[in-house]
C-alpha positions as CSV (number, residue, x, y, z in Angstrom):
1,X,-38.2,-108.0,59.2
2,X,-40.7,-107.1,61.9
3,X,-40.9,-109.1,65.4
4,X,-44.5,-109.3,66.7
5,X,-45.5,-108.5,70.0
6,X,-48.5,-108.7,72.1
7,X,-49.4,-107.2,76.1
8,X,-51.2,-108.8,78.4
9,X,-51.8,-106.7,81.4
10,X,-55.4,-105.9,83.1
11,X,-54.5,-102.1,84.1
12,X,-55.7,-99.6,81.6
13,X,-52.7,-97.2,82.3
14,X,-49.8,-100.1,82.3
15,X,-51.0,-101.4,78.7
16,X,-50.6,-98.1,77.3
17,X,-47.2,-96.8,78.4
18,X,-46.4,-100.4,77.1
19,X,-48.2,-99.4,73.9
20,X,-46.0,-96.2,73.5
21,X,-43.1,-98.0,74.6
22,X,-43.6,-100.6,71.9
23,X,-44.7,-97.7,69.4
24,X,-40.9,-96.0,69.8
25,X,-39.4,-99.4,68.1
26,X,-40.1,-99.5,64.5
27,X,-39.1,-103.3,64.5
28,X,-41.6,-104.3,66.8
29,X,-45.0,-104.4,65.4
30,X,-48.5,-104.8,67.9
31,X,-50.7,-107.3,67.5
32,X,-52.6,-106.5,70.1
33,X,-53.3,-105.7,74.1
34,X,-55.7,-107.7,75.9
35,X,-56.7,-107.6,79.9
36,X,-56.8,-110.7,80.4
37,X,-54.7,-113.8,79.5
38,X,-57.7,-115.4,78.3
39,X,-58.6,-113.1,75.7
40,X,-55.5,-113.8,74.1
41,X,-55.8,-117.0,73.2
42,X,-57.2,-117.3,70.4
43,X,-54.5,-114.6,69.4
44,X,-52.0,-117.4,70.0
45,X,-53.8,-120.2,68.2
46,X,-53.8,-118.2,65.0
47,X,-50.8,-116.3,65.1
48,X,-47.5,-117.1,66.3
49,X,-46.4,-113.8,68.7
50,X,-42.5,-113.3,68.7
51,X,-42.4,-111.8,72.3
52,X,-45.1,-111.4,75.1
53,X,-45.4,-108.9,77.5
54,X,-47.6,-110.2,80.6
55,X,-48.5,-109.1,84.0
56,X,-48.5,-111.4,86.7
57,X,-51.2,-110.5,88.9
58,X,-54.8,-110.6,87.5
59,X,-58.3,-111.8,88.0
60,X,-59.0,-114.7,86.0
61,X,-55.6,-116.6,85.8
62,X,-52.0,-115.2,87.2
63,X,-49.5,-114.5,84.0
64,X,-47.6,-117.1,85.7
65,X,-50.1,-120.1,86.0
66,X,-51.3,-119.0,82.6
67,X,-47.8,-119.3,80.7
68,X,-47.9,-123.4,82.1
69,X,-51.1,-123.8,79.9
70,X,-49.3,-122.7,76.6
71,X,-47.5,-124.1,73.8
72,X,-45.4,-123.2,72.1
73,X,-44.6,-120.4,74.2
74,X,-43.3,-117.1,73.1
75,X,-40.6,-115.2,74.7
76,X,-41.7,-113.6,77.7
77,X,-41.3,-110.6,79.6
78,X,-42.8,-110.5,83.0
79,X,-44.4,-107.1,83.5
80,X,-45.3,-106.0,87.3
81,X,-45.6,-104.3,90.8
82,X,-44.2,-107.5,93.0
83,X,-40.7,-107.8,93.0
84,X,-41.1,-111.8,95.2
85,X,-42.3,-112.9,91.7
86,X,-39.0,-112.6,90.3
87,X,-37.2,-116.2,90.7
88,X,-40.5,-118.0,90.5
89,X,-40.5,-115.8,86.8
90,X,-37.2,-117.5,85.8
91,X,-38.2,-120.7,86.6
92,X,-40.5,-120.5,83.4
93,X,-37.9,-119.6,81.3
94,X,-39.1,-115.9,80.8
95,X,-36.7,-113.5,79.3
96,X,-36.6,-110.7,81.7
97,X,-38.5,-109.2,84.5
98,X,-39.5,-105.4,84.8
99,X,-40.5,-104.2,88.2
100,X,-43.4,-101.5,88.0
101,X,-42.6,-98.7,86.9
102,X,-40.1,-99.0,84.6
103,X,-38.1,-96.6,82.6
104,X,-38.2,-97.1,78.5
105,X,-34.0,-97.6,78.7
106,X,-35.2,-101.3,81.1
107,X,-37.9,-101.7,78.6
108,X,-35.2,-101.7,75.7
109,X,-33.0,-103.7,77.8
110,X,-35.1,-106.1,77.9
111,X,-36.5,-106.3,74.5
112,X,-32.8,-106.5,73.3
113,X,-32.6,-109.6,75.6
114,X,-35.2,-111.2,73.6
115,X,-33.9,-110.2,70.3
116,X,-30.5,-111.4,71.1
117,X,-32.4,-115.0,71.8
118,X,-34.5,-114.8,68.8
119,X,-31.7,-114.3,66.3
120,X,-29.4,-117.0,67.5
121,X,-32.3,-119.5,67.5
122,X,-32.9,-118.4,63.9
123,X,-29.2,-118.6,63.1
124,X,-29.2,-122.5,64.5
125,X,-32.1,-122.9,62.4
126,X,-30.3,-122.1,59.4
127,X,-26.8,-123.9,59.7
128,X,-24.8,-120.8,61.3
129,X,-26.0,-118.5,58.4
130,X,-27.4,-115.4,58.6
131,X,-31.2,-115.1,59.5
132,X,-32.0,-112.2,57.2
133,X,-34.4,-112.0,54.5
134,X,-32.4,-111.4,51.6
135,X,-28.9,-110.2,51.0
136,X,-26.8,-107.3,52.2
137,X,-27.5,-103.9,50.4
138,X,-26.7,-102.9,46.8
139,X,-25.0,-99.6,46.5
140,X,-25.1,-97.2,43.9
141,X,-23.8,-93.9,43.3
142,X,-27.0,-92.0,44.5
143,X,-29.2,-94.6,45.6
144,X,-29.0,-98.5,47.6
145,X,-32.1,-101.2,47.6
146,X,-32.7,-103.4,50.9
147,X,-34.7,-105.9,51.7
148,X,-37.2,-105.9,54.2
149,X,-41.0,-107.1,54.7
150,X,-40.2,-109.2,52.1
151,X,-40.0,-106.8,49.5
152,X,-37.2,-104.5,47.6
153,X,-37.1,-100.9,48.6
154,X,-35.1,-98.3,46.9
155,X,-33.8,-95.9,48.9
156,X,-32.6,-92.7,47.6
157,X,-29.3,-91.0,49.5
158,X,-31.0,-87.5,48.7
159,X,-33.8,-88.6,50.7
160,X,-32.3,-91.1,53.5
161,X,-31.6,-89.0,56.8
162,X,-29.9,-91.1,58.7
163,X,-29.5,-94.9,59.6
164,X,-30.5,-96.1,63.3
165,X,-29.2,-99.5,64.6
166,X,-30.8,-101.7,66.9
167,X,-29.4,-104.5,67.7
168,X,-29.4,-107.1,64.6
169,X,-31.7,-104.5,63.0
170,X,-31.2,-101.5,61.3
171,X,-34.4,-98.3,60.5
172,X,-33.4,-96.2,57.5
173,X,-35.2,-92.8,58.4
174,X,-36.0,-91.1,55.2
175,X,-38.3,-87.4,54.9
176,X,-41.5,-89.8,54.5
177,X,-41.1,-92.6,55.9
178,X,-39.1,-95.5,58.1
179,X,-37.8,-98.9,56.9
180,X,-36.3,-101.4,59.1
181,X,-34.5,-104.5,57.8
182,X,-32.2,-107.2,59.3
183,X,-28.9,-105.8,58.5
184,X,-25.6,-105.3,60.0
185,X,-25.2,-101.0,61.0
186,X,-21.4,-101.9,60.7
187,X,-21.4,-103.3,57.3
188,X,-23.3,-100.6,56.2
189,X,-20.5,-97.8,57.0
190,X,-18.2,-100.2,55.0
191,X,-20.0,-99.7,52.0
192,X,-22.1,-96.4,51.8
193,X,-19.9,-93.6,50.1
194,X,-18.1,-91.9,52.9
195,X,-18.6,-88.4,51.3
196,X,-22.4,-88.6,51.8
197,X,-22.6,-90.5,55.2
198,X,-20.9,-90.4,58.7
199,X,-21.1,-92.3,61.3
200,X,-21.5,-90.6,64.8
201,X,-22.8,-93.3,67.2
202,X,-22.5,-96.6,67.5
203,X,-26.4,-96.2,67.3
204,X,-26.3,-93.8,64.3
205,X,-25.1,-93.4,60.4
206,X,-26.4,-89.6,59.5
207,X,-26.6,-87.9,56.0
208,X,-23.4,-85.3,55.6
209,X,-26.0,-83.4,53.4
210,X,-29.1,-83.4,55.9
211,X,-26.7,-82.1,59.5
212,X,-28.5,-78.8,60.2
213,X,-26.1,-78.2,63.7
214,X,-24.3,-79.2,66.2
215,X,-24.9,-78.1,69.5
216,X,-22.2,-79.6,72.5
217,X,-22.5,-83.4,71.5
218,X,-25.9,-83.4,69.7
219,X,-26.3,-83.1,65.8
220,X,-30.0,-81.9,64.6
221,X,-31.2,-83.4,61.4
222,X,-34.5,-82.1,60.5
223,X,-35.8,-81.3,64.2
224,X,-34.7,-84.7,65.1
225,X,-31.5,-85.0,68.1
226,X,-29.0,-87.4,67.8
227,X,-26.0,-88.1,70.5
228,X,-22.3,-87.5,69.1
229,X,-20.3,-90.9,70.7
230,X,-17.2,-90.0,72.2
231,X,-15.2,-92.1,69.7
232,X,-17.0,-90.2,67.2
233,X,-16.4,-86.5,68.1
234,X,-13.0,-85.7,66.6
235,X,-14.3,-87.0,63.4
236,X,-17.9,-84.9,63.7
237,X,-15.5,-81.9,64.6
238,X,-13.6,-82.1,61.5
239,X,-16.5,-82.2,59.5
240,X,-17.0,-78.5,60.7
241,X,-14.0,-77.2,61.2
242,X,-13.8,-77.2,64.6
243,X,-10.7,-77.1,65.9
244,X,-9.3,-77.9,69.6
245,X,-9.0,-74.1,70.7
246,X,-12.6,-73.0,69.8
247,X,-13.8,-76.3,72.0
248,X,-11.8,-74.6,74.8
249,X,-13.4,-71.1,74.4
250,X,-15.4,-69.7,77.6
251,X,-18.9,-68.8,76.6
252,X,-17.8,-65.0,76.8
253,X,-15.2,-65.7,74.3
254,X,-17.6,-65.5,71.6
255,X,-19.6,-62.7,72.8
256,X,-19.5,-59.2,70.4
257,X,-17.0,-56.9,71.2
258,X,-19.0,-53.7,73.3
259,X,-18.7,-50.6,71.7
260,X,-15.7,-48.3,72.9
261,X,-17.7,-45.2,72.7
């Protein structure tokens, strides 16, 4: 299941590092960006938008005058250059706050905020149950089906990469394509097949069969770069056969021997 999102912002430049921000989170889909809070409107009479994204100062309304004229109101994220706008931001009830210019770990932060509020909204809304779409994954010998978008998606192990968790989400990054559902990245390690997957991050569930290196605390799968956690490392060394005394090996240790001659 996808969140939808939408920016509000009248600088050119701001809306799309937003954009590629938003672009880097597969769970997160873009409605649209608009420079001015009124051309949203009609945005937010037809669709309901999961989280917004909104400047404060512009020229037809402020983002913070504006958000007092709607209802219901999504979850807000107050984008902008003037810090003294910050407990008046609050006041509305916004999520978070990201002073101008921000780095894409605050941006995550604070999306993360807003997914954390979403889901336990969702979970009231349904008793205490979980607010996924469908049940936990089936697995098979070579294969598992999820549900996500509302639909069943087999996924085969020989083609599945690795698993990346965000929050209540999970993407499953296969060789053509990304699928993110509502599932626990914990309860998937219990029941994938441990000869096939490892887990190496509290972020990340790899393929055993698609690790091309390992380079200090980084793993490469397919050109892609994924951290080692340190709770992880013993087991990711095993898996090579690394053992404590080549760790402690000076870089000259492992140069050729020269030629006595």
């Amino acid at each position: 299941m996808k969140l939808t999102c939408a920016i509000v912002d009248d600088e050119f430049l701001a809306r799309q590092y937003l954009k590629d921000y938003v672009e880097k989170l597969s769970f997160l889909e873009l409605v649209g960006d608009f420079n001015s809070p009124l051309m949203i409107l009609e945005e937010l009479k037809r669709n309901a938008i999961d989280i917004l994204f909104l400047d404060i100062q512009m020229p037809d309304i402020s983002g913070l005058d504006f958000l007092k004229t709607i209802s219901p109101q999504p979850y807000v994220i107050l984008t902008t250059a003037y810090k003294e706008y910050a407990l008046e931001g609050y006041e509305h009830n916004v999520i978070d706050y990201l002073l101008k210019p921000f780095s894409f770990d605050r941006f995550l932060k604070a999306v993360n905020k807003a997914v954390d509020k979403i889901e336990k909204e969702r979970s009231a809304g349904n008793n205490g149950k979980s607010s996924g779409e469908g049940p936990l994954p089936v697995v098979e010998d070579t294969y598992m089906t999820i549900r996500a978008d509302r639909k069943w998606y087999k996924i085969n192990f020989d083609d599945l990469m690795y698993m990346e968790g965000q929050k209540a989400y999970v993407t499953f990054h296969t060789r053509t394509k990304k699928i993110t559902g509502l599932i626990s990245l914990k309860e998937l390690e219990e029941s994938l097949p441990a000869d096939k997957f490892i887990r190496i991050h509290k972020s990340f569930i790899v393929s055993i069969k698609h690790i091309d290196t390992l380079e200090g605390n980084m793993i490469g799968i397919s050109g892609q770069k994924l951290s080692v956690g340190s709770s992880y490392r013993e087991k990711v060394h095993n898996l090579f056969n690394i053992k404590q005394q080549d760790l402690d090996k000076t870089p000259e240790d492992d140069q050729l021997p020269q030629d006595p001659s």
